[in-house]
Short mmCIF file of the C-alpha atoms (twelve columns), coordinates in Angstrom:
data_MODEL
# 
_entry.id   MODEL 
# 
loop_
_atom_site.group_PDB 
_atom_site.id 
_atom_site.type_symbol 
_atom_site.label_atom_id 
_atom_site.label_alt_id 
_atom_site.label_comp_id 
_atom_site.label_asym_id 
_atom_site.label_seq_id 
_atom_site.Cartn_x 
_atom_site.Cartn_y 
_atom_site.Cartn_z 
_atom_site.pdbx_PDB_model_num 
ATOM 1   C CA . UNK A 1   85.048  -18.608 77.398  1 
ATOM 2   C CA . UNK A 2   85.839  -17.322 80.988  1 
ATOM 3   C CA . UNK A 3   87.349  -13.788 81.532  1 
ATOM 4   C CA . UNK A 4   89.087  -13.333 84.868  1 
ATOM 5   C CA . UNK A 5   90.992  -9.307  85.264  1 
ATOM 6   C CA . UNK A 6   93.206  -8.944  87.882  1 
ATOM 7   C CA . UNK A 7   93.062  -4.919  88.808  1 
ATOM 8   C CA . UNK A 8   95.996  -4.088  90.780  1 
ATOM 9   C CA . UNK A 9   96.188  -0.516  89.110  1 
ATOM 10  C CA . UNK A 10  93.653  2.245   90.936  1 
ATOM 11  C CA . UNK A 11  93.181  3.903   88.384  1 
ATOM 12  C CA . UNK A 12  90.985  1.317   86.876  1 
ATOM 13  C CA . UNK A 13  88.993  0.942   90.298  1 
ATOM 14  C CA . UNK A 14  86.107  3.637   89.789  1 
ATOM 15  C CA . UNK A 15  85.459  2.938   85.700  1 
ATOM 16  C CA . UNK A 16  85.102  -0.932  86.559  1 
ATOM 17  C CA . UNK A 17  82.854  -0.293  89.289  1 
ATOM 18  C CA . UNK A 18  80.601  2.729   87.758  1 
ATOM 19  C CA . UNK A 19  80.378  0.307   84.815  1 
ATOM 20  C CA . UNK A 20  79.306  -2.260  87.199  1 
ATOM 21  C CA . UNK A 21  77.077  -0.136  88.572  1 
ATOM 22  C CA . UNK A 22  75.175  0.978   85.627  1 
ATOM 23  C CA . UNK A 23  74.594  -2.238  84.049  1 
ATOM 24  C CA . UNK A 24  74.464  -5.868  86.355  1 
ATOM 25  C CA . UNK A 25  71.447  -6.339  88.637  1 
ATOM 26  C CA . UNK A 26  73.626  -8.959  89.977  1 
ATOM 27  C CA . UNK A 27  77.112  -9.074  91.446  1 
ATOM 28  C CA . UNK A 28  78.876  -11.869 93.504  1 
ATOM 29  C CA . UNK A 29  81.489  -10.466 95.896  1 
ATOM 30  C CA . UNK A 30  83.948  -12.377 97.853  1 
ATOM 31  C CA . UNK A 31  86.958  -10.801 99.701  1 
ATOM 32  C CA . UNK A 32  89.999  -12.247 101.203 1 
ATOM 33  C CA . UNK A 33  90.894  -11.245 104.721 1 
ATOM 34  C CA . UNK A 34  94.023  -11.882 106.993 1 
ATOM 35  C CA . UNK A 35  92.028  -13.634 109.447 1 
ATOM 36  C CA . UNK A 36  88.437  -14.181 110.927 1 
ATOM 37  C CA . UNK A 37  87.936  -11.299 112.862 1 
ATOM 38  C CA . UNK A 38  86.675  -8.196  111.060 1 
ATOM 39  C CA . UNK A 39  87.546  -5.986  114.218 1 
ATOM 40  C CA . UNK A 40  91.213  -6.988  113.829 1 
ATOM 41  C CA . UNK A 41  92.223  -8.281  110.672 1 
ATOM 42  C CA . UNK A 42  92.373  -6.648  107.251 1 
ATOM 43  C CA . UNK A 43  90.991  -6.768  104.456 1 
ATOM 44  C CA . UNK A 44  93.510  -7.629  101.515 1 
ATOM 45  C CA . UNK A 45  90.976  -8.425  98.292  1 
ATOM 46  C CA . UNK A 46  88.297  -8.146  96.691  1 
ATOM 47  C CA . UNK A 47  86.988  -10.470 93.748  1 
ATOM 48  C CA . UNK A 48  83.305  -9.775  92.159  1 
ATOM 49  C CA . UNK A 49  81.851  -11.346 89.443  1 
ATOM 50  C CA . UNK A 50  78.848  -11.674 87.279  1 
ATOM 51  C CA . UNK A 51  78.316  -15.052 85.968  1 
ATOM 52  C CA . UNK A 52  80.388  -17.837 86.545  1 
ATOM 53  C CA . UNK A 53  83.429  -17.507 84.298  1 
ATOM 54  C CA . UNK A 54  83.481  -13.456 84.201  1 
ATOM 55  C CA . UNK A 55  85.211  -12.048 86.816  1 
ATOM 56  C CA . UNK A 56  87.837  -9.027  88.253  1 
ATOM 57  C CA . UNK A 57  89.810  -9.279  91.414  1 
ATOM 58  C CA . UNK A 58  90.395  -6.222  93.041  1 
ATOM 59  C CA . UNK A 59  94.127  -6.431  94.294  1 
ATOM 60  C CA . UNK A 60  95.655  -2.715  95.608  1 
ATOM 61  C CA . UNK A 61  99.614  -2.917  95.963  1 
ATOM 62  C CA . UNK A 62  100.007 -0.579  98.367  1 
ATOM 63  C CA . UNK A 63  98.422  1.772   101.065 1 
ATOM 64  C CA . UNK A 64  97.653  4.530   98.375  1 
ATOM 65  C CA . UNK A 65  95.987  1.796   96.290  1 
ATOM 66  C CA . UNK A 66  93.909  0.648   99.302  1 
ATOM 67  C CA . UNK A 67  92.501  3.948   100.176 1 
ATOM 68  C CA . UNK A 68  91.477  4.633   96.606  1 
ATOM 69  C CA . UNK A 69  89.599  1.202   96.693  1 
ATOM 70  C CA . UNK A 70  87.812  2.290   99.770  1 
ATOM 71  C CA . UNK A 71  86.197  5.349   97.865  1 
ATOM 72  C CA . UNK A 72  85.902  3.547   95.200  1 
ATOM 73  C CA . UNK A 73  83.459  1.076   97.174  1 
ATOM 74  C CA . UNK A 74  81.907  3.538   99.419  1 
ATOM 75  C CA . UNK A 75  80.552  5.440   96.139  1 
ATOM 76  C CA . UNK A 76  79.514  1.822   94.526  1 
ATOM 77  C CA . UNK A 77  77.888  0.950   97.790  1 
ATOM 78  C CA . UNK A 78  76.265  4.037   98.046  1 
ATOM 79  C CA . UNK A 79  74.514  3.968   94.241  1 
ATOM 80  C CA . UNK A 80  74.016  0.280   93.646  1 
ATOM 81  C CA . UNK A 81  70.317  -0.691  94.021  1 
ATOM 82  C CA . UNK A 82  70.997  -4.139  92.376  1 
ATOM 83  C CA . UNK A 83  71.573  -7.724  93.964  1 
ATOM 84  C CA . UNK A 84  74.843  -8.600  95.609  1 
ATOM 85  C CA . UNK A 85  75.153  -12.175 96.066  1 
ATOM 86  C CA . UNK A 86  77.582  -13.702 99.094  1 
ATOM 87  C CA . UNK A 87  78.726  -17.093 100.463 1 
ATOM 88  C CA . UNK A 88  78.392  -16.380 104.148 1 
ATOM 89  C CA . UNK A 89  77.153  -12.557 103.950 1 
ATOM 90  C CA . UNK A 90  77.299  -11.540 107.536 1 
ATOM 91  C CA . UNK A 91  81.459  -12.524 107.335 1 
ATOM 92  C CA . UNK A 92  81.932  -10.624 103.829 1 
ATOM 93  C CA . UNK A 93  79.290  -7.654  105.029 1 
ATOM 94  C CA . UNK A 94  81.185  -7.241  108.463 1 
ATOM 95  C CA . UNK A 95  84.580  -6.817  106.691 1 
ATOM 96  C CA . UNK A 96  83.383  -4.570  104.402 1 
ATOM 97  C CA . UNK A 97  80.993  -2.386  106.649 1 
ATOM 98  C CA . UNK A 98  84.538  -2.341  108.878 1 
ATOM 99  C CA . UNK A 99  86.697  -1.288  106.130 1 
ATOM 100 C CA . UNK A 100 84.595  1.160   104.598 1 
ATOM 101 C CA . UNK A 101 83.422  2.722   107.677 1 
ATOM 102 C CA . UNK A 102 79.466  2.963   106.270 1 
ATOM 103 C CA . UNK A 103 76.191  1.347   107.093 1 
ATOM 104 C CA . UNK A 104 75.537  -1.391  104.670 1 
ATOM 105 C CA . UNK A 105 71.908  -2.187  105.966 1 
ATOM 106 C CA . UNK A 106 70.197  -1.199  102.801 1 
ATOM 107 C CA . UNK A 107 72.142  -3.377  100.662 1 
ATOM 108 C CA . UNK A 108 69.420  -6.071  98.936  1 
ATOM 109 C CA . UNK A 109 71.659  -9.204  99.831  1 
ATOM 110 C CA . UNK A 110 71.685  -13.172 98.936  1 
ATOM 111 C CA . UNK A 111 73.230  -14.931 100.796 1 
ATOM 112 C CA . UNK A 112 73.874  -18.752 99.028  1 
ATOM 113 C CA . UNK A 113 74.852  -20.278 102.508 1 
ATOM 114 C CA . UNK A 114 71.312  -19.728 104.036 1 
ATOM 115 C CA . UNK A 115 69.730  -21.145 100.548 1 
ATOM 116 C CA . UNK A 116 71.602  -24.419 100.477 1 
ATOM 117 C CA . UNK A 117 71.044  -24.710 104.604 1 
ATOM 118 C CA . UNK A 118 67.432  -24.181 103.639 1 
ATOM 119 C CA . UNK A 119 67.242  -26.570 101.165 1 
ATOM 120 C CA . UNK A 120 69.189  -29.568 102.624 1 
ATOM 121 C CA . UNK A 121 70.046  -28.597 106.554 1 
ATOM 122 C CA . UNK A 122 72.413  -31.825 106.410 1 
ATOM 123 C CA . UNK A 123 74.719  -30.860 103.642 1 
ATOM 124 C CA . UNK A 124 78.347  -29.105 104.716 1 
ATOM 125 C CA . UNK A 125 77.904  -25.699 103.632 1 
ATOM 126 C CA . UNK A 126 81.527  -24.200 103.225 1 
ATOM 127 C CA . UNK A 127 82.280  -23.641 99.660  1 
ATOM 128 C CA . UNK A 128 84.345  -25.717 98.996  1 
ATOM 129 C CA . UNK A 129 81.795  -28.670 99.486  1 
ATOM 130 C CA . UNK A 130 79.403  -27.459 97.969  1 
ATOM 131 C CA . UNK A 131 81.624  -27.158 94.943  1 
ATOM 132 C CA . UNK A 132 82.697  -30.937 94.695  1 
ATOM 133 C CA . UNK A 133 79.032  -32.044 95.829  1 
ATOM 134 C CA . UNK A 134 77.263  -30.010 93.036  1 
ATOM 135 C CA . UNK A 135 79.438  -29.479 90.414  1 
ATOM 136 C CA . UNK A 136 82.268  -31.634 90.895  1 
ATOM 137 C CA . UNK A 137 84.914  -28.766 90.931  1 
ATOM 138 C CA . UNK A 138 87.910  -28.402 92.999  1 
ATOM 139 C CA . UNK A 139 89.366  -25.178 94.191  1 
ATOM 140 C CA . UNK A 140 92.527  -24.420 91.687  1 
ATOM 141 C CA . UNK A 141 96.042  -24.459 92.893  1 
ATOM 142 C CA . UNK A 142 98.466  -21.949 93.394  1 
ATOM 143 C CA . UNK A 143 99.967  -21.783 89.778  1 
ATOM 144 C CA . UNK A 144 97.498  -19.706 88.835  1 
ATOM 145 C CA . UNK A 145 96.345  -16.469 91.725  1 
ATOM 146 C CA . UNK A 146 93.845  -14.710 89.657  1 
ATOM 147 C CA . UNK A 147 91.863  -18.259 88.957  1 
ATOM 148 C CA . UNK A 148 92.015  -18.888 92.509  1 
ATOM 149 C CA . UNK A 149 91.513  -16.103 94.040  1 
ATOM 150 C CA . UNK A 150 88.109  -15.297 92.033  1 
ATOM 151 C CA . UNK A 151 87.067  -19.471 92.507  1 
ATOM 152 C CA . UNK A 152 85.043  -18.170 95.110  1 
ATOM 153 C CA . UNK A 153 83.071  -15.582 93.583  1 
ATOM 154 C CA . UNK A 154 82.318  -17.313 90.444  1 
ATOM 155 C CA . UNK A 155 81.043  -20.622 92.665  1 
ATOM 156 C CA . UNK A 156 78.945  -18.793 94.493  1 
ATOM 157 C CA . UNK A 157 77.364  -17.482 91.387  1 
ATOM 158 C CA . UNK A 158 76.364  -20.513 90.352  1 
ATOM 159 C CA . UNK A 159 75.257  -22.037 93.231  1 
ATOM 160 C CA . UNK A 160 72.986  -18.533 93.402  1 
ATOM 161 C CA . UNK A 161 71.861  -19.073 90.169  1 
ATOM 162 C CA . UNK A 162 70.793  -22.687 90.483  1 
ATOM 163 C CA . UNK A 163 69.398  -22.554 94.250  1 
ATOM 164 C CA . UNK A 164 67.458  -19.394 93.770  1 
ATOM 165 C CA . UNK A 165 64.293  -21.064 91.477  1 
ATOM 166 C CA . UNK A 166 63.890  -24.134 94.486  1 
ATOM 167 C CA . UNK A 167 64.486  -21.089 96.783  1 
ATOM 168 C CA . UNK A 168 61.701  -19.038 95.540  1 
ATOM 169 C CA . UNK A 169 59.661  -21.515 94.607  1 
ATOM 170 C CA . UNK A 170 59.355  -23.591 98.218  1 
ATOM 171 C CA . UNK A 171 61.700  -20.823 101.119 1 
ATOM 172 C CA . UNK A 172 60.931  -17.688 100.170 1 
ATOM 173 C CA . UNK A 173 59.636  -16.288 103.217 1 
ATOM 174 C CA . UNK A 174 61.863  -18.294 105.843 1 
ATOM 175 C CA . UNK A 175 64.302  -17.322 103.233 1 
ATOM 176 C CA . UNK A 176 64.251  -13.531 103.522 1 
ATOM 177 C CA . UNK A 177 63.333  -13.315 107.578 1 
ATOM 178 C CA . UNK A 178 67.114  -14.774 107.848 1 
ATOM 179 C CA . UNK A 179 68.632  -12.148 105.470 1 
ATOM 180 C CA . UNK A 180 66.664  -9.911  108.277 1 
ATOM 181 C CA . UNK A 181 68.348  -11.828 111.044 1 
ATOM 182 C CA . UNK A 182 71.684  -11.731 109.453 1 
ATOM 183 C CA . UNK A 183 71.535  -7.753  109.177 1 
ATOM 184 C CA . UNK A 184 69.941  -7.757  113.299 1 
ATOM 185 C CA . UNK A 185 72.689  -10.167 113.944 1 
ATOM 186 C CA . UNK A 186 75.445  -8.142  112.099 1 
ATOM 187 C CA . UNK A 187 73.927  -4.717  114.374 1 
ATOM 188 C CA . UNK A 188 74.303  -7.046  117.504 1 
ATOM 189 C CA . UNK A 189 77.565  -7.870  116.872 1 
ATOM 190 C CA . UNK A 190 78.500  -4.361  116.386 1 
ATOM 191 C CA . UNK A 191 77.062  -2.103  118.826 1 
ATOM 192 C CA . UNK A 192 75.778  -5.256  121.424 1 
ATOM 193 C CA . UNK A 193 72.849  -6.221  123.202 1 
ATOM 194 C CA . UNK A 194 71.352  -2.605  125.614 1 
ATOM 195 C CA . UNK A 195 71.222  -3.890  128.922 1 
ATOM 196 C CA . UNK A 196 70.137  -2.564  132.144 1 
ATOM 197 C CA . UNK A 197 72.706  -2.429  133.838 1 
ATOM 198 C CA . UNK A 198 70.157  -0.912  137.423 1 
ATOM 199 C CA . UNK A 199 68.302  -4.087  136.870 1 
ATOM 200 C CA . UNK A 200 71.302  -6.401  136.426 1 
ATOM 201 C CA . UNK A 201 72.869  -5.218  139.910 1 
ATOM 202 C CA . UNK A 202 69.219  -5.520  141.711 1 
ATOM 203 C CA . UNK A 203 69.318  -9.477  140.039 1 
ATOM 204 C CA . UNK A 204 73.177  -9.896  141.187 1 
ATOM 205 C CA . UNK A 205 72.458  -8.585  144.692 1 
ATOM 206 C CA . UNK A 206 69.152  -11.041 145.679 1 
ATOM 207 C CA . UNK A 207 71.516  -13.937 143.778 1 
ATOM 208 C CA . UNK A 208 74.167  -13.107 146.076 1 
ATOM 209 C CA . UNK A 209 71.537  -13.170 148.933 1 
ATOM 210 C CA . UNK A 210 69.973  -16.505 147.795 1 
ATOM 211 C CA . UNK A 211 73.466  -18.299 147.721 1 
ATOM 212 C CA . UNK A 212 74.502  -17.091 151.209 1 
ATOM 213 C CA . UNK A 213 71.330  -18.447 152.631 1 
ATOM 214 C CA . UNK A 214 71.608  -21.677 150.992 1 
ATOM 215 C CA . UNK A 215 75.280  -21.913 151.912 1 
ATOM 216 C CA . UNK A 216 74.231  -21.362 155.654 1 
ATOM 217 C CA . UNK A 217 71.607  -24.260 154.875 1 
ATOM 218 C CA . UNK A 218 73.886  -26.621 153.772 1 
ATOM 219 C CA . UNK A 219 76.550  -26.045 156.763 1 
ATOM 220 C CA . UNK A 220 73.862  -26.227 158.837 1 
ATOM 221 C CA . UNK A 221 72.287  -29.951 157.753 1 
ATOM 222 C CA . UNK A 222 75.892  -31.424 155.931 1 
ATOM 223 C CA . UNK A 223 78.550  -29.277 158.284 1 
ATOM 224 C CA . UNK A 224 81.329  -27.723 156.445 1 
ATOM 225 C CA . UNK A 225 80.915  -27.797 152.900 1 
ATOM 226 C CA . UNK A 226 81.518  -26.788 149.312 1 
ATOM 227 C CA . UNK A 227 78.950  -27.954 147.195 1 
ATOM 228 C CA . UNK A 228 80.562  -26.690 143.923 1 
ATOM 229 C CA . UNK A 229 83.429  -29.360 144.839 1 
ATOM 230 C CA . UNK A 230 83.130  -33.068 143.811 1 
ATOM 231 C CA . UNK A 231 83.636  -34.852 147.045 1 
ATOM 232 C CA . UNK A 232 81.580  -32.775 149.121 1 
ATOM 233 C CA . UNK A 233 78.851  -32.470 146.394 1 
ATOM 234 C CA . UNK A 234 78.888  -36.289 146.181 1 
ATOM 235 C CA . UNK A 235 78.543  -36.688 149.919 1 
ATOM 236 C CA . UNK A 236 75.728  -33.962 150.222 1 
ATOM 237 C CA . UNK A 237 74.086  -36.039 147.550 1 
ATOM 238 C CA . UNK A 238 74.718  -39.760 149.290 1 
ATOM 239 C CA . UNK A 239 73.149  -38.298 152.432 1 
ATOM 240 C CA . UNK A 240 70.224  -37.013 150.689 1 
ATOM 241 C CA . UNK A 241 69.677  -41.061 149.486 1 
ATOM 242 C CA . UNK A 242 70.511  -40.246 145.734 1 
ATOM 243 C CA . UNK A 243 73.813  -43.026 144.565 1 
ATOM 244 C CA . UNK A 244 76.415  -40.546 143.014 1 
ATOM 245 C CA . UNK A 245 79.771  -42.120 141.358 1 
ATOM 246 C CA . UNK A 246 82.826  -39.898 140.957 1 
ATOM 247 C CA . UNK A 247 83.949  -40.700 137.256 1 
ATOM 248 C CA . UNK A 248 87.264  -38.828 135.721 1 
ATOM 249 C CA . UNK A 249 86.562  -37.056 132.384 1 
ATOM 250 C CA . UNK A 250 89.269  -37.181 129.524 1 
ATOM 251 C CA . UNK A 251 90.818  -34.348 131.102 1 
ATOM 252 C CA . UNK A 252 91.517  -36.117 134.613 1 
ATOM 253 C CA . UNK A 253 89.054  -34.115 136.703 1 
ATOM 254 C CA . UNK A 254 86.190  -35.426 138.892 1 
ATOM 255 C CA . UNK A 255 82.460  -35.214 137.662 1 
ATOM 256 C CA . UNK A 256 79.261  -36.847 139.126 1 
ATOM 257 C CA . UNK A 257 77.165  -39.026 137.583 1 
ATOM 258 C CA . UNK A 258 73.943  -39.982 139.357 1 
# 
């Protein structure tokens, strides 16, 4: 029999989670965003679940609610040395680590869209799909918010559950160097790639240097010229004894094709 709670009451957010907590070395967490970007958009849910029919959805109603959620998750995050399981982690992790304002680095993470990549690298890995493909289920309908809105979670529990033996058993060293570049990848996106920046004018300067003199080449042997437009690139090109055709691309502009 599947039990679904929808928590929309605050008070309920720190007993469901330190019971959490305590007891399942395993948790599936899915949240529900306003968008894609987790610099910009918010996050409005939260479902988790622990099998595949036993689930809550985290749902605050207001502002107050939503800042009592946060602590609520920051102390969970904090404690919990179990398992959480994702569909996509790096999307899920960055909204989180964004709306909690922590690290989340020492989180042990699955992550079922690298398994089923792994294990077929030609199947369509959004949920969805991999729903219909392997069990034959369809996301529910909006009759019903609470089944819907914890479909996720509970999929991607069972996916988890049946991927992980095939996982262990033939990926599980490819498999956990990608959790590793998820989490460098997640770090990248967040702080960006150190660059330096003394070296990067010294390489814009001599390519600045190395275009003039080849522009003063070009002038010199083709006259007047700009090679980065199509005509005169095609005519450098038919003088140099290389047959060039000006084609239009489905957007109407010029291209060459040799």
């Amino acid at each position: 029999m599947s039990e679904m709670y929808e928590v929309d009451e605050s008070v309920h957010y720190n007993e469901i989670l330190n019971t959490l907590l305590a007891k399942q070395p395993a948790i599936c967490i899915d949240v529900e965003t306003e968008g894609l970007n987790w610099r910009k958009d918010k996050l409005l849910s939260v479902s988790m679940s622990i099998s595949d029919d036993y689930s809550w959805m985290f749902y605050p109603l207001d502002a107050g609610d939503m800042d009592i959620m946060k602590q609520s998750f920051r102390h969970f995050f904090t404690r919990y040395e179990g398992l959480l399981i994702f569909h996509n982690a790096k999307f899920d992790l960055s909204f989180f680590r964004e709306f909690l304002g922590m690290d989340l680095s020492h989180l042990r993470v699955s992550d079922t869209v690298l398994m089923a990549g792994l294990l077929d690298e030609n199947r369509r890995l959004g949920l969805e799909h991999l729903a219909k493909e392997m069990y034959g289920l369809a996301k529910p309908g909006l009759e019903d918010l609470i089944i819907r809105n914890t479909f996720d979670s509970r999929v991607t529990f069972k996916v988890w559950n049946d991927l992980r033996g095939p996982i262990t058993k033939d990926f599980k060293s490819l498999y956990l160097s990608e959790i590793d570049l998820m989490k460098t990848l997640m770090d990248t996106e967040k702080v960006g790639l150190p660059l330096d920046m003394v070296k990067l004018k010294v390489r814009i300067s001599e390519y600045n240097k190395r275009m003039l003199v080849l522009m003063q080449e070009l002038t010199a042997r083709f006259g007047k010229c700009n090679p980065t437009a199509t005509a005169d690139l095609s005519r450098i090109l038919k003088e140099l004894g290389h047959e060039s055709v000006i084609n239009t691309t489905d957007k109407g502009n010029d291209s060459i094709k040799d």
